[in-house]
N, C-alpha and C positions, 0 to 999 in steps of 0.2 A: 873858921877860916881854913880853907884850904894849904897845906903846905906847898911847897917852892915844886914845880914840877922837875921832877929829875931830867938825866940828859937824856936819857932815850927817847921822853916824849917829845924832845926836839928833835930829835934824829926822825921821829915816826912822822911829826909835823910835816917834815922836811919833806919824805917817801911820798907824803900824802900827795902833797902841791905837784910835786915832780909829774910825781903817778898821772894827777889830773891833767898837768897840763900838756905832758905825752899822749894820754889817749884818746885826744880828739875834743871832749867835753870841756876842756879847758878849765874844769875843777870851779867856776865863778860865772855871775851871772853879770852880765853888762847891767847898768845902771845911767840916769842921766846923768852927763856932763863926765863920760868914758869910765866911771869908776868901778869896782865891783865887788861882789857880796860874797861873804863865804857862809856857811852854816854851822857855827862848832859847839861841841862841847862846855858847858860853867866848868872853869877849874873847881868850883865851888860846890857842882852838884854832887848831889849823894851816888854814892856807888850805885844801893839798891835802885836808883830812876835809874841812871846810866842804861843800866843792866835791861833794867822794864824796855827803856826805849829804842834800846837798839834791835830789844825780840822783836817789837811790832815793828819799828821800822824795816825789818831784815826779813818780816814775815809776809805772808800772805796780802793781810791789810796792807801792811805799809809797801813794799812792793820794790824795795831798796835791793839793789845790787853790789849782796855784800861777800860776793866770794873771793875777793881780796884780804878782806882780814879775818877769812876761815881760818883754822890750822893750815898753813901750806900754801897762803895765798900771799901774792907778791907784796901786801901790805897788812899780814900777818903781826911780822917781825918786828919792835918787840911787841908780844901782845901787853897793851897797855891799852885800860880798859878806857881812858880819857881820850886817844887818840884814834881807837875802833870807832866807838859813838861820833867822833867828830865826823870820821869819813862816812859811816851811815848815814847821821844827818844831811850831810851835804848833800849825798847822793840821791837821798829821800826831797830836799829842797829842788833841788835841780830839776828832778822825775814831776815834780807836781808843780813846774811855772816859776822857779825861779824868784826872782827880784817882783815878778808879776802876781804871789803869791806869799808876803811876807810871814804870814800867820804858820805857815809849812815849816817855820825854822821854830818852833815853839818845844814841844816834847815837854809839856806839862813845866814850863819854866828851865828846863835844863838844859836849854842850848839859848844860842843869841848870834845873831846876823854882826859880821864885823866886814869892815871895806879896806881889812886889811890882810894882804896874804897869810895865812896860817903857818907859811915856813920862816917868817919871821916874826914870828910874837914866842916871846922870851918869860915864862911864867906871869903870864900877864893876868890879871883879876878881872874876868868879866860878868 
């Protein structure tokens, strides 16, 4: 079991959604009956997937636009490897259809579609 996620990865949460829904993307995908999906990280997953799947998401294949949580990038800060993957995912989710494509939020089990904003979930066990 994962322990309690610290506060910074609520702070990063927080950057993430902000960030999204500043830059136009709005960070979620509509769904029926108005609701929407986000892509994130298992508090539970293993580091070493984490890691695997943010390369390919952030890579070539995956095709994820992740120069936000580069070194130096607006959603960087703090690097926390739980809250990077989350924003890859998402972004990865987004680029490949959204809500229209649920399978896209998968990364070998380490992430999970939630209909609830990510700047408020509080060490939540997904």
């Amino acid at each position: 079991m994962a322990a309690a996620s610290p506060p910074s990865l609520h702070l990063a949460l927080l950057l993430f959604a902000v960030r999204a829904a500043v830059s136009g993307a709005a960070g979620a995908v509509g769904v029926s009956g108005g609701g929407q999906l986000w892509c994130v990280a298992k508090n539970n997953a293993e580091d070493g997937a984490l890691q695997s799947a943010i390369d390919w998401a952030c890579g070539p294949d995956g095709g994820a636009d992740c120069r936000a949580i580069q070194q130096g990038g607006a959603c960087y800060e703090p690097p926390d490897l739980l809250a990077h993957a989350s924003y890859a995912f998402n972004d990865y989710f987004l680029r490949s259809g959204g809500a229209a494509s649920p399978a896209a939020c998968d990364f070998s089990g380490a992430a999970a579609l939630i209909g609830l904003n990510p700047s408020w979930i509080h060490a939540m066990e997904l």
